[in-house]
C-alpha positions in Angstrom: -37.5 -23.8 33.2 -40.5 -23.6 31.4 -40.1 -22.2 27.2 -41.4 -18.7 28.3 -37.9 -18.0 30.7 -36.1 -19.7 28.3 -37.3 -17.0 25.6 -36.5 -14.5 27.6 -33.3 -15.3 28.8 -32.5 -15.6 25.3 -34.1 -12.2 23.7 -32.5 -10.4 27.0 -28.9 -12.0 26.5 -29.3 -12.3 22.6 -28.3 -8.5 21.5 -25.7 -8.2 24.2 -23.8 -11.3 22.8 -24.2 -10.4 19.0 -22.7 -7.0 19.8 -20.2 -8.6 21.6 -19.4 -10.8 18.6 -19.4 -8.1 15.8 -17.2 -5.9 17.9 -14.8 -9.0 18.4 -14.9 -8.9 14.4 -14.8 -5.3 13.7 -11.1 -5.4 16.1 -9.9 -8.0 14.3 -10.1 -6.2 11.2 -8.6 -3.1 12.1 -5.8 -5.3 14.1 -5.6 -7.0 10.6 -5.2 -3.7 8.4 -3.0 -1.8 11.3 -0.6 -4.5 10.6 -0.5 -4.0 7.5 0.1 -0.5 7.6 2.8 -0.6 10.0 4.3 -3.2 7.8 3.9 -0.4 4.7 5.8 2.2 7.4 8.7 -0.3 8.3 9.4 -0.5 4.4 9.3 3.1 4.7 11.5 3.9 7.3 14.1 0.9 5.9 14.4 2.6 2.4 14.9 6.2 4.3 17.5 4.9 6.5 19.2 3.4 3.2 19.3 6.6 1.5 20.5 8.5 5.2 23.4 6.0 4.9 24.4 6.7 1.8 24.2 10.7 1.6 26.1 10.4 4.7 28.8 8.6 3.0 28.6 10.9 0.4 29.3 13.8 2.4 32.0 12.0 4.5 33.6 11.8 0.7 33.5 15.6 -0.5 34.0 16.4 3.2 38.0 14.5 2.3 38.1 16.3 -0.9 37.9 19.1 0.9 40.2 18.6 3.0 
């Protein structure tokens, strides 16, 4: 392999495997901040599902008053 094929083999694979690279970055990212907001909807759904269970205790209550 003379420097000429070498050149070439790198300025022909070179874009390809930086492309390659910043797209393996750019989905790590976006894996790292869809974590985070599922993380943000888990809290979400926990704190609804708190305040479900208690308004359906609540009505179970006026729903003996009534009674």
């Amino acid at each position: 392999m003379d420097i000429n094929t070498i050149t070439q083999f790198i300025g022909t694979l070179g874009f390809p495997i930086a492309a390659c690279c910043v797209l393996f970055w750019y989905l790590q990212r976006e894996s790292d901040n869809h974590k985070k907001e599922m993380d943000g909807m888990k809290e979400a759904i926990n704190a609804n599902t708190s305040i479900i269970t208690e308004l359906k205790l609540l009505i179970q209550q006026l729903a003996e008053r009534i009674h």
